[in-house]
DRENMITOR-379696 format. One record per residue (C-alpha): residue number from 1; residue in three letters; x, y, z. Coordinates in steps of 0.05 Angstrom, whole numbers. Layout:
DRENMITOR-379696
<NUM ALA <X Y Z>>,
...
END
This chain:
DRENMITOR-379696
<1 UNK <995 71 -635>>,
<2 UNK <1039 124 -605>>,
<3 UNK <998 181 -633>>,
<4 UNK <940 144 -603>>,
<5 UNK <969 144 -540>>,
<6 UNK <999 219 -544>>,
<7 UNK <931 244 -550>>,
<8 UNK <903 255 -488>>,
<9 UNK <823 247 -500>>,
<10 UNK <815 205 -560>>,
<11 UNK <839 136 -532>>,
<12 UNK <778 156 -479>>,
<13 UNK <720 163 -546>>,
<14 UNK <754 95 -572>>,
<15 UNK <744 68 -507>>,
<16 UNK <673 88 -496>>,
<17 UNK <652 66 -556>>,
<18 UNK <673 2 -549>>,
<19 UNK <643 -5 -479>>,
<20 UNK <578 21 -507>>,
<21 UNK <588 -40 -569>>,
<22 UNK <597 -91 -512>>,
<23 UNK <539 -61 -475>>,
<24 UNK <483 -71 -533>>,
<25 UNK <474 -146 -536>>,
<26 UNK <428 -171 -496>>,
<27 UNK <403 -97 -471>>,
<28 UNK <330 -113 -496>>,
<29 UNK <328 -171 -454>>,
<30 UNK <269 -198 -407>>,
<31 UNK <269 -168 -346>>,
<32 UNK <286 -215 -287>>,
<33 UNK <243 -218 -216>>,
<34 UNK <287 -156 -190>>,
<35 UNK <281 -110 -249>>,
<36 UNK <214 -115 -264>>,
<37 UNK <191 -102 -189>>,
<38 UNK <238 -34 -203>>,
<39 UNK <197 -15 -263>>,
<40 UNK <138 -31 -240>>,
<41 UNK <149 21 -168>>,
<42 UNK <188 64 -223>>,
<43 UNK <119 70 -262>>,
<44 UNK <74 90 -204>>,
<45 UNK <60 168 -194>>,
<46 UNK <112 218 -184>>,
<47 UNK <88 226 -111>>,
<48 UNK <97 139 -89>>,
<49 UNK <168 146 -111>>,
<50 UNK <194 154 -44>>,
<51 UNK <153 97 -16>>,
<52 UNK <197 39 -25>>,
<53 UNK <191 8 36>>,
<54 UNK <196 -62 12>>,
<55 UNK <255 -49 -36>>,
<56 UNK <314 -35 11>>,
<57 UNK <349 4 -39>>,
<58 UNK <357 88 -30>>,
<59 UNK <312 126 -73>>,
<60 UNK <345 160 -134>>,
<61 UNK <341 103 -182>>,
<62 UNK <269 101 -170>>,
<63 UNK <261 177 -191>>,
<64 UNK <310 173 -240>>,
<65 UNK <276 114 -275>>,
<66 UNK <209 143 -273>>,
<67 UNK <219 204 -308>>,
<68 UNK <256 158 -360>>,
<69 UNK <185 124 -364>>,
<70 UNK <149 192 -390>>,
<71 UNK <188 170 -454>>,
<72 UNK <178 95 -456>>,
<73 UNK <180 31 -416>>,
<74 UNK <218 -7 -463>>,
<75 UNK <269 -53 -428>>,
<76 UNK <333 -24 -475>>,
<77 UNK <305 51 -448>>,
<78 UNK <303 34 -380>>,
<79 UNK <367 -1 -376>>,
<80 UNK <395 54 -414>>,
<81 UNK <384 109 -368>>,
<82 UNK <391 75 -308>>,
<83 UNK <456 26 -326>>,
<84 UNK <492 36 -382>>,
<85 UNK <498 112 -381>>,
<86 UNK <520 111 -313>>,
<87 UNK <567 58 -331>>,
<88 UNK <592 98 -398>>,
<89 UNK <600 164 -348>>,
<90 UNK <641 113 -290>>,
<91 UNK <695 86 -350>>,
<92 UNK <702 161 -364>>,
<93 UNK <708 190 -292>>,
<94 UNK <764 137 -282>>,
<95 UNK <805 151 -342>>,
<96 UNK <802 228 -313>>,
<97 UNK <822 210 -262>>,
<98 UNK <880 159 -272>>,
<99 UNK <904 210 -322>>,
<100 UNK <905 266 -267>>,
<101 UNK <930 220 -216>>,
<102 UNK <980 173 -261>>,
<103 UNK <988 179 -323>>,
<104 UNK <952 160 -388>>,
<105 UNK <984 97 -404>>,
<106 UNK <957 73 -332>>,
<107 UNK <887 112 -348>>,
<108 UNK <882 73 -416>>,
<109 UNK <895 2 -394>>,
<110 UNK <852 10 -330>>,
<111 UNK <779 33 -367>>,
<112 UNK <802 -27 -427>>,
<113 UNK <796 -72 -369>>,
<114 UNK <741 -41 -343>>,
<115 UNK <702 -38 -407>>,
<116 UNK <714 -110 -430>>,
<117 UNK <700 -135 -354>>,
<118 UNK <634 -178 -363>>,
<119 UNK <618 -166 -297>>,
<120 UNK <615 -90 -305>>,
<121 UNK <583 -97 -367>>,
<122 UNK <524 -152 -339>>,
<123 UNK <500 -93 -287>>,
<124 UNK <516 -42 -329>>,
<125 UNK <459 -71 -368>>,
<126 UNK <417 -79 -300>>,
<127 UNK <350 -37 -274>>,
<128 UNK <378 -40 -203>>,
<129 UNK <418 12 -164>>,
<130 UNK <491 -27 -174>>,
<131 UNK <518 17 -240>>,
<132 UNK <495 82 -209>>,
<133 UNK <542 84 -138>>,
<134 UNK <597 55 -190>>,
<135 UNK <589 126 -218>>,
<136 UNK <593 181 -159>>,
<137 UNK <647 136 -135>>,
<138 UNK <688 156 -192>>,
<139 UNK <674 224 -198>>,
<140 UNK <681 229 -123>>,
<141 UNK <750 203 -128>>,
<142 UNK <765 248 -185>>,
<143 UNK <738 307 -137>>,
<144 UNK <769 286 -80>>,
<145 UNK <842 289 -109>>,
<146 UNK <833 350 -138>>,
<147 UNK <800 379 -84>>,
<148 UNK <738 401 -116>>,
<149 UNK <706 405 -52>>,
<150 UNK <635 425 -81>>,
<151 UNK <636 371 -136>>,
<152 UNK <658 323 -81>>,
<153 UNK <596 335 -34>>,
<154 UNK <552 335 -86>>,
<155 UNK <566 270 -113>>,
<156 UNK <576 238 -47>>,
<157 UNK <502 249 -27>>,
<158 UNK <480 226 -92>>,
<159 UNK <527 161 -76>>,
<160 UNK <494 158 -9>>,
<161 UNK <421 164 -37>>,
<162 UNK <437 112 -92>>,
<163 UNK <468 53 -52>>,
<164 UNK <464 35 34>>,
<165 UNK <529 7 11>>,
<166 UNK <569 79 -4>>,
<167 UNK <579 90 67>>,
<168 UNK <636 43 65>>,
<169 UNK <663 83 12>>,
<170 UNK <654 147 44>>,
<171 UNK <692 115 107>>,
<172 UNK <746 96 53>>,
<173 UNK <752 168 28>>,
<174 UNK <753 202 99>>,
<175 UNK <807 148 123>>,
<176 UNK <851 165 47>>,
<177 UNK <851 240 63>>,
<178 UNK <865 240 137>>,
<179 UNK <914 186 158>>,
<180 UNK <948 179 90>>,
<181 UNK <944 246 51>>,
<182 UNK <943 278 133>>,
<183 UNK <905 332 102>>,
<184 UNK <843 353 152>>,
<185 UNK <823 420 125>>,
<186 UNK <761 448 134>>,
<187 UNK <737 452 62>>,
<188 UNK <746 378 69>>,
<189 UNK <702 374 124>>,
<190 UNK <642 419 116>>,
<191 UNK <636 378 44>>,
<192 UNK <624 318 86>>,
<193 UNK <565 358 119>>,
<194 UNK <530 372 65>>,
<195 UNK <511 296 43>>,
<196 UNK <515 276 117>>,
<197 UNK <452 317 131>>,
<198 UNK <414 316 72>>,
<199 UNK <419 236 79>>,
<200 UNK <398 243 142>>,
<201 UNK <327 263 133>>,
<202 UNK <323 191 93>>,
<203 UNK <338 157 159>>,
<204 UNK <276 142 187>>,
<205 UNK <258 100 110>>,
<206 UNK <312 70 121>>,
<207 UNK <302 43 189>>,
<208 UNK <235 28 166>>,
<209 UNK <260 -9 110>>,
<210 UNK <315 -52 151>>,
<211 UNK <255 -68 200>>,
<212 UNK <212 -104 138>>,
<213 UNK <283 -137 113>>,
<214 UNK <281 -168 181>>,
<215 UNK <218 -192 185>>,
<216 UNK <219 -223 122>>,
<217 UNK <284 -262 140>>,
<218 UNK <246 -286 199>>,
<219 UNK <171 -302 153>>,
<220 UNK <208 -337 100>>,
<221 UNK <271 -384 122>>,
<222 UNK <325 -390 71>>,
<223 UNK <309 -318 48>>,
<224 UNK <384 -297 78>>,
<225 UNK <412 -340 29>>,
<226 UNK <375 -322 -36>>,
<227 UNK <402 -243 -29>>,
<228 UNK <470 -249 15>>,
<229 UNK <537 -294 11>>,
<230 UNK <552 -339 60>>,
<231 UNK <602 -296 113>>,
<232 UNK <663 -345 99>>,
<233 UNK <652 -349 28>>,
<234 UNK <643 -275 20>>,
<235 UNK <709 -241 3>>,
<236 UNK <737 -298 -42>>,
<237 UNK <672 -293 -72>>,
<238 UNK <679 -223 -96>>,
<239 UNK <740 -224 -107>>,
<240 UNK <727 -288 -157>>,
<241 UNK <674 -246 -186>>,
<242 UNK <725 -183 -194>>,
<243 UNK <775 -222 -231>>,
<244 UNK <724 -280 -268>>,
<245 UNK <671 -239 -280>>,
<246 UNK <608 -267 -305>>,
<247 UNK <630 -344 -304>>,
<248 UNK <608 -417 -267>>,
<249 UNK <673 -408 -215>>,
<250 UNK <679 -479 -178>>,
<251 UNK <738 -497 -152>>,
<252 UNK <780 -536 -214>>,
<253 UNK <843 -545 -233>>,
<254 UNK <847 -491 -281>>,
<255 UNK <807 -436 -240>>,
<256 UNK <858 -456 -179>>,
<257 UNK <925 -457 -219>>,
<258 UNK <902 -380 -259>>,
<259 UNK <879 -354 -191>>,
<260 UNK <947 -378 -161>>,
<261 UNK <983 -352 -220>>,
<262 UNK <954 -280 -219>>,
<263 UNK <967 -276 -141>>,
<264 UNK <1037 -286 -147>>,
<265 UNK <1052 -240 -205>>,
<266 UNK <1009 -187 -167>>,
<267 UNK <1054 -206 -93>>,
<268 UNK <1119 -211 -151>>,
<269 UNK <1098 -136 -164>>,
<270 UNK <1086 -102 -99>>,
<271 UNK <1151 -135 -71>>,
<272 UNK <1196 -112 -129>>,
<273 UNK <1165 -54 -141>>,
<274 UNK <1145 -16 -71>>,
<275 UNK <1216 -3 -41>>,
<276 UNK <1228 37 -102>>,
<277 UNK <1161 69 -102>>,
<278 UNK <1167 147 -80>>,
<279 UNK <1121 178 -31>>,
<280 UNK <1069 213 -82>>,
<281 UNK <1064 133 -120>>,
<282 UNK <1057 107 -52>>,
<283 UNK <998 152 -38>>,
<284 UNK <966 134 -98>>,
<285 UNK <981 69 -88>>,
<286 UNK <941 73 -15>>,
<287 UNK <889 103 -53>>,
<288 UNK <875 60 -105>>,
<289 UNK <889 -4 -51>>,
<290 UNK <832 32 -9>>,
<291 UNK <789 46 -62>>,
<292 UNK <793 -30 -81>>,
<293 UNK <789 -64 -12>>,
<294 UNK <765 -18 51>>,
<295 UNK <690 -18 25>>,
<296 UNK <692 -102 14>>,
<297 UNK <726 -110 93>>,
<298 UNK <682 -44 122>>,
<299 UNK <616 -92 86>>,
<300 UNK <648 -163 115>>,
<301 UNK <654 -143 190>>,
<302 UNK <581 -109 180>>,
<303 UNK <557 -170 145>>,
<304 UNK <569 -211 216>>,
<305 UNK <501 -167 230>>,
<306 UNK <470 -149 170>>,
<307 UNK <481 -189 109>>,
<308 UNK <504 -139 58>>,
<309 UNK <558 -175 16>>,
<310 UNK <556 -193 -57>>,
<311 UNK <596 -168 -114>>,
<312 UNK <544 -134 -145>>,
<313 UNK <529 -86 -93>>,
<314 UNK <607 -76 -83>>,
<315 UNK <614 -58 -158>>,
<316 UNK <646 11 -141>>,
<317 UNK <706 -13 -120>>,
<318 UNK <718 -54 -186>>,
<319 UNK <749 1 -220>>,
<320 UNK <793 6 -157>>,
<321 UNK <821 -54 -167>>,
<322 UNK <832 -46 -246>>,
<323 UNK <866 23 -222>>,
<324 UNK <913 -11 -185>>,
<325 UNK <929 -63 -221>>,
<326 UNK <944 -20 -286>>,
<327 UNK <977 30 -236>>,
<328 UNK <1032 -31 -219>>,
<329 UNK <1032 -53 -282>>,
<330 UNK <1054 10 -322>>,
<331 UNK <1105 25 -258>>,
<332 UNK <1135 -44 -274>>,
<333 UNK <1137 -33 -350>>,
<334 UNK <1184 16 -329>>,
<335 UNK <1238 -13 -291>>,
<336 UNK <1301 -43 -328>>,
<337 UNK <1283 -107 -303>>,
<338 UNK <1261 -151 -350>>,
<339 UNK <1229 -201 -305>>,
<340 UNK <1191 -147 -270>>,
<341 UNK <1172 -128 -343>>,
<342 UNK <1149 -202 -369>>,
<343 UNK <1116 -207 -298>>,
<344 UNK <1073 -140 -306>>,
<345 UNK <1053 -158 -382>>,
<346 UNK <1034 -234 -356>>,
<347 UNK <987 -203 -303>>,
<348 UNK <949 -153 -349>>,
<349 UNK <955 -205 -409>>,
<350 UNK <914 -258 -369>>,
<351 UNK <865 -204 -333>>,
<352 UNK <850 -187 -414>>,
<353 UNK <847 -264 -432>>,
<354 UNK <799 -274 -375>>,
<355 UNK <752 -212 -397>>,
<356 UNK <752 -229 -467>>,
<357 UNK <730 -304 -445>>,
<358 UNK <680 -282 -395>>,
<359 UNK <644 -241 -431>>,
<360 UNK <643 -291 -496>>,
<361 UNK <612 -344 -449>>,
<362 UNK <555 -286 -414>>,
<363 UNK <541 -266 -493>>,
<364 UNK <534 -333 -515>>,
<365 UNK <510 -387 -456>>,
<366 UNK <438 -374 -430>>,
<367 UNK <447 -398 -364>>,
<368 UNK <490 -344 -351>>,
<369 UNK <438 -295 -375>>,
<370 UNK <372 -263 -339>>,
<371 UNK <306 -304 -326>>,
<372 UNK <272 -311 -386>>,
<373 UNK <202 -287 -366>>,
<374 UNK <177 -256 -431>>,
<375 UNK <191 -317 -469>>,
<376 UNK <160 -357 -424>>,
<377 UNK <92 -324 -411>>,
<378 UNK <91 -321 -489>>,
<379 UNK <98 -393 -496>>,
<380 UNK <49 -397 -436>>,
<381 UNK <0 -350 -473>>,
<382 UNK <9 -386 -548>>,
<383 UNK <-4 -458 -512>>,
<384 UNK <-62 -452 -472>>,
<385 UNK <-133 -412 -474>>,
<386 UNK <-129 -357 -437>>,
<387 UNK <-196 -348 -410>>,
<388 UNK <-180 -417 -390>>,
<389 UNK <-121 -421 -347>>,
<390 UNK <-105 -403 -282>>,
<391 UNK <-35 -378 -252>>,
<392 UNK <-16 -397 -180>>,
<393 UNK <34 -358 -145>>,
<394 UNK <58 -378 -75>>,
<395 UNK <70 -315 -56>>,
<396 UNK <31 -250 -31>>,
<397 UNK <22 -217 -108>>,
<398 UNK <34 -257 -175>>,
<399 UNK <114 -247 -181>>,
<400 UNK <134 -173 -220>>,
<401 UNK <157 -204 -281>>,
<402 UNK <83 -229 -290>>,
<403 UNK <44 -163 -270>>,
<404 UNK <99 -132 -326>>,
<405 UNK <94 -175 -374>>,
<406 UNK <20 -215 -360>>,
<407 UNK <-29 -177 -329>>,
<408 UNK <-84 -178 -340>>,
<409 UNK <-92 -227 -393>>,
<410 UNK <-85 -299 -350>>,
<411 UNK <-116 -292 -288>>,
<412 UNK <-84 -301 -223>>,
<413 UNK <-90 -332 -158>>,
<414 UNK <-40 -328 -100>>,
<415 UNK <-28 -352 -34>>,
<416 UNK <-28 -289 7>>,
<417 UNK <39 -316 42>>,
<418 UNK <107 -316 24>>,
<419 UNK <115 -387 66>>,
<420 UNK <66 -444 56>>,
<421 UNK <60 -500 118>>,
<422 UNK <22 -550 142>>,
<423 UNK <-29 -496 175>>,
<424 UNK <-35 -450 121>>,
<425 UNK <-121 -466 96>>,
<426 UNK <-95 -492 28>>,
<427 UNK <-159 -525 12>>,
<428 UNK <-202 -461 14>>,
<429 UNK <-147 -418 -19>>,
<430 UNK <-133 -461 -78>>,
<431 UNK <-220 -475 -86>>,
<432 UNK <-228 -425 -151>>,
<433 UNK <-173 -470 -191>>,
<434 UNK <-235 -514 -198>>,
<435 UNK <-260 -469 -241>>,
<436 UNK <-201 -472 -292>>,
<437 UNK <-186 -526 -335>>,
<438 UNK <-106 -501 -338>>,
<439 UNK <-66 -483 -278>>,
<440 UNK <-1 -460 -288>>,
<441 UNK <46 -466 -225>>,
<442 UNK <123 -438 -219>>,
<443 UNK <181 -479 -191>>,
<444 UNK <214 -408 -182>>,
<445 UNK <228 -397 -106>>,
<446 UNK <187 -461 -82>>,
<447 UNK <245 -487 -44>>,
<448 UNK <242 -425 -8>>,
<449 UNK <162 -415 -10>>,
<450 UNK <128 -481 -12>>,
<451 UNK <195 -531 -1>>,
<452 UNK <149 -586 18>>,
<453 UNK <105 -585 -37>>,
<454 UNK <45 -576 1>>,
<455 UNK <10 -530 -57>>,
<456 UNK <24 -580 -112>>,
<457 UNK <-4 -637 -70>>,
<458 UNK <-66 -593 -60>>,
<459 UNK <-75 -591 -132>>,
<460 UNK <-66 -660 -147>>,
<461 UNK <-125 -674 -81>>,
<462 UNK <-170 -634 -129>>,
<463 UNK <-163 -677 -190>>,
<464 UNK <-109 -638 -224>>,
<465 UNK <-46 -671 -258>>,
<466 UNK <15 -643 -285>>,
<467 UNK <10 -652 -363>>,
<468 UNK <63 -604 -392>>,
<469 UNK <114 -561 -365>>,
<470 UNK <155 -500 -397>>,
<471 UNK <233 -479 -367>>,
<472 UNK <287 -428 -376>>,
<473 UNK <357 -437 -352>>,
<474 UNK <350 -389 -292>>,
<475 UNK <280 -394 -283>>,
<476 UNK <266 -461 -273>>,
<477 UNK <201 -506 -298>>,
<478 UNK <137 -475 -303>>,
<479 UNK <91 -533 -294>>,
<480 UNK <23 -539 -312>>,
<481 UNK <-32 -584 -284>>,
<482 UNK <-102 -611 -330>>,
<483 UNK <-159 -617 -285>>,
<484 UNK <-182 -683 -318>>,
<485 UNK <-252 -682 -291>>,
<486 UNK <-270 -614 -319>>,
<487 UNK <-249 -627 -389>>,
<488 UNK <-289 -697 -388>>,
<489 UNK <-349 -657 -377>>,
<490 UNK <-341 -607 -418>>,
<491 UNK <-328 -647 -481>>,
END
């Protein structure tokens, strides 16, 4: 083990591959809602790429995923280049840089964590822009403290064109190397220029792009909800997620008494362990600490406005916390105390424990897993005639999951709204079902869509009755509805 540990890039291969071995189940997946809407804009021509309006997401997963498409559209591709690569390259930049900044022991024990972390892993297996920012926020980092000024601005406006979250981090980085490091060179500052203005010229998408977010919140009430935490849930909540990963957290005895535990070995820690700390640990102590936190409060106080927080999007500072965790941890293991010792190998022993369970229960329980939607529609398409049934979608288009995985062999009929109420003309939308025999109606989103009802009602008005229903964990029932009349005649 000692060789293992005396060779400086090795432990970092043994590491990767493991992370990539963690990374492969479940990779070839169904797409879910969000994923499939980012293949589908990702397979449009090279010169819609930019127009993302409705997505409010920066543009460079979109470009990067559609020249990944040239190759193939198959969901282990796509997730491949735009997840678990960038996730693979983030585990790496870390080690670099805890190795540069630390020392290898702390370097090692940080990227285990962050390998085996199921909540790194989950959206490191996700076709949405949450691995990528995880990834120039590394190397950034690693730039940053070795003043690779070039390297630093480069990756920052990639950060900044991957996530409307990096900002937060940027903040973090500029507040780390002037009122901590108190180093406000110019180098320092001209690299900040350089993905200042170039992100710039992406302003006016942006704005155009917060303006449709808005007006959706206002179209569709309850939308807030769906893709934000609740403001005085949201730092518990990510922090939760940090250290529980991809688990059911609810607020039992044994979530309560480990969360209590870990607190006080990581307060134990910081108390024993700072008035000994010298000035350089100190600083890499603030860094790590900033790294970890600043983004989360920067996105909380914003939040108040703009609802921005969930520990997805706040992925990036994940490794910050492992950093700093394996950073006291590897301090502690070398005091002569033995109860600063114990307390250090408690901490990272449970933080392990809780990994390892985490991801068993993501690997292995299906309601922790994405929306089934290919399974479905196949069940849907192996049930019923096509030519025969009808899909209704309460929404604008038939959801993206369908158009990827559906189209065109069901036909579809939607709403044209993405809220259904008393005066929306039901009775002359819904007409053509009475041309089906089979209509096939989603629960997904109706308490947000249709909470009242009102298109199933419609149905039912028109002779049609629910006579068989499909459902998926995370997707809900998919219900579908016999008009009764129409098959009397026919037979």
């Amino acid at each position: 083990m000692r060789t293992v540990f005396n060779n400086t890039h090795l432990p970092l291969l043994l590491i990767l591959v493991l992370a990539l071995a963690l990374r492969l189940p479940h990779l070839n997946g169904s797409f879910w809602l969000d994923e499939a809407a980012q293949a589908l804009e990702s397979t449009r021509p090279l010169s819609q790429q930019l127009d993302i309006v409705a997505d409010f997401q920066p543009p460079l997963l979109h470009l990067l995923v559609h020249f990944a498409t040239y190759f193939s559209t198959a969901e282990w591709w796509l997730r491949t280049v735009g997840a678990v690569i960038p996730g693979l390259v983030t585990i790496a930049f870390v080690y670099l840089f805890l190795l540069r900044a630390v020392n290898k022991k702390t370097a090692i024990i940080a990227v285990l964590l962050l390998s085996t972390s199921s909540l790194h892993i989950y959206f490191s297996q996700e076709l949405r822009p949450y691995a990528l920012p995880a990834l120039f926020a590394a190397l950034s980092w690693w730039a940053l403290y070795q003043k690779r000024w070039r390297t630093f601005a480069v990756a920052s406006a990639l950060g900044l064109y991957s996530s409307y979250l990096y900002p937060f981090l940027l903040i973090s980085q500029i507040i780390w190397q002037i009122f901590v490091l108190k180093d406000r060179q110019k180098a320092f500052i001209w690299s900040l220029v350089f993905p200042a203005g170039l992100f710039a010229l992406w302003l006016p998408m942006f704005f155009a792009q917060l303006q449709t977010g808005q007006l959706l919140r206002q179209e569709l009430p309850g939308w807030e909800s769906v893709v934000s935490v609740p403001q005085q849930k949201a730092v518990q909540l990510v922090l939760a997620k940090f250290v529980f990963g991809i688990s059911d957290l609810s607020l039992s005895p044994p979530f309560l008494i480990v969360s209590f535990f870990l607190v006080l070995c990581f307060a134990l820690l910081l108390g024993k362990l700072w008035p000994k700390t010298t000035k350089k640990n100190r600083q890499i102590f603030a860094l790590l600490a900033i790294w970890a936190g600043l983004p989360l409060l920067l996105g909380w106080i914003i939040s108040w406005k703009v609802p921005v927080v969930e520990p997805k999007r706040l992925l990036f500072s994940l490794a910050g916390c492992y950093g700093l965790v394996a950073f006291l941890v590897t301090t502690a293991s070398s005091q002569k105390s033995k109860l600063v010792k114990y307390v250090g190998y408690g901490l990272i022993g449970t933080l392990f424990s809780l990994n390892i369970w985490s991801t068993y229960n993501y690997y292995t329980k299906k309601e922790l897993q994405r929306e089934d939607w290919r399974g479905i529609i196949a069940k849907l398409e192996q049930t019923y005639p096509l030519e025969d049934s009808l899909a209704v979608f309460i929404f604008p288009d038939p959801f993206a999951p369908w158009r990827w995985y559906a189209d065109p062999r069901i036909e579809t009929l939607t709403t044209k709204t993405v809220y259904v109420s008393e005066s929306t003309e039901l009775r002359d939308l819904l007409e053509p079902t009475l041309d089906y025999n089979y209509v096939i109606l989603f629960d997904y989103l109706q308490d947000l869509t249709d909470p009242n009802r009102l298109v199933q009602a419609e149905l039912e008005r028109f002779g049609f009755t629910e006579t068989g229903s499909f459902s998926d964990a995370n997707l809900g029932f998919v219900r579908i509805f016999t008009n009764s009349h129409n098959l009397e005649n026919n037979g």
